[in-house]
C-alpha positions in Angstrom: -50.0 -46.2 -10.4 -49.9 -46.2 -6.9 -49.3 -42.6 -4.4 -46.2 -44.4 -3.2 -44.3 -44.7 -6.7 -45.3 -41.5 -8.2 -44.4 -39.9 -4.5 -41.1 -41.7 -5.2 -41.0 -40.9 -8.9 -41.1 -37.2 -8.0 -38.6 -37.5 -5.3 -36.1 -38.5 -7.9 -36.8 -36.0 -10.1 -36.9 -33.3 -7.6 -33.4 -35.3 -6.6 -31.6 -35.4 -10.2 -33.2 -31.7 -10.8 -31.1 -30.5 -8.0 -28.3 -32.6 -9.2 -28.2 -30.7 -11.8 -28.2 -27.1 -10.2 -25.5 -27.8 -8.5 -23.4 -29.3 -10.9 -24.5 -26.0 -13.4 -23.5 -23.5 -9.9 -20.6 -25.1 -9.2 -19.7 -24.3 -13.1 -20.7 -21.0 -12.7 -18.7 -20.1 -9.5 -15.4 -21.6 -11.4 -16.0 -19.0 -14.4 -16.8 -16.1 -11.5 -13.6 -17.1 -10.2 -11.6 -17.2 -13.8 -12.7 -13.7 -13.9 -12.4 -12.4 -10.5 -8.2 -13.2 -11.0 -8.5 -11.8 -14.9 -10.0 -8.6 -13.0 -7.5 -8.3 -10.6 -4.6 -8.5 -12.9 -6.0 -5.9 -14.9 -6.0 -4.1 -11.5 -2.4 -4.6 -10.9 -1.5 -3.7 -14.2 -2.7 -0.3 -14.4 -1.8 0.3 -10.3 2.0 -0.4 -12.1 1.3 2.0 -14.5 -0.1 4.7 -12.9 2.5 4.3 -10.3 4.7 4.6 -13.4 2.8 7.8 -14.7 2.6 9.8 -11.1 6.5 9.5 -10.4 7.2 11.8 -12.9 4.9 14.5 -12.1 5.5 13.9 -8.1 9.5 15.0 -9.0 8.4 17.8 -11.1 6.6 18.9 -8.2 9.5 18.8 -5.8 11.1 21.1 -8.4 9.0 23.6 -8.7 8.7 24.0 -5.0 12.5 24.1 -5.1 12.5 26.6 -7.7 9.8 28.4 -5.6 11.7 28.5 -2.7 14.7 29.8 -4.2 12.6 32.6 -6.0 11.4 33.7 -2.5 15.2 33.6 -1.1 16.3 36.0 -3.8 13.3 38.2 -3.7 14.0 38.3 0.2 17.7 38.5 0.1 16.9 41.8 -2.5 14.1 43.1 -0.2 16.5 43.0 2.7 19.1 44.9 0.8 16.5 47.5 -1.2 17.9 50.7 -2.7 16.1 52.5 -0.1 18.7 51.9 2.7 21.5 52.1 0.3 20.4 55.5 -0.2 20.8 56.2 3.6 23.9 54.7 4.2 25.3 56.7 1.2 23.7 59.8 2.7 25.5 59.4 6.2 
C-alpha cells in the first residue's frame, strides 16, 4: 500500500468517525431537550400549586392582623376610659 491511500483511508475514517458523533450529539441534544420541557412543566405545576397552597395562609394572615388591630382598638378605647378617671369625675 502506498502513503497516499492509507493517508486517504484514514481520512475517511477520521471522516465517517465524526459522522457519527454528530449524528449520536445531535440525538443527545433532542433527549436534553425532551427533558428540559418535562422539567419545566413540573416547574409550573408545582409554581400552580404552591400559589394554590400560600393563598390560604396569606388571607389568614390579613385576619389576624385584622383581629390584631381590633384587639389594640378595644384595649385603647378601655385604656382611654380606665376606672381611674371614672373615679375622679365621680369624686368632683
Amino acid at each position: 500500500m502506498d502513503n497516499n491511500t492509507l493517508a486517504l483511508i484514514i481520512v475517511l475514517l477520521l471522516a465517517l468517525n465524526l459522522l457519527f458523533v454528530g449524528f449520536y450529539i445531535i440525538l443527545v441534544l433532542k433527549e436534553v431537550r425532551k427533558a428540559a420541557k418535562r422539567i419545566n412543566s413540573m416547574l409550573e405545576t408545582t409554581d400552580h400549586v404552591l400559589e394554590s397552597l400560600s393563598k390560604p395562609f396569606v388571607e389568614a394572615s390579613g385576619l389576624l392582623v385584622g383581629l390584631t388591630k381590633g384587639i389594640q382598638l378595644v384595649n385603647s378605647l378601655r385604656n382611654s376610659h380606665s376606672p381611674k378617671e371614672e373615679e375622679e369625675d365621680e369624686e368632683e
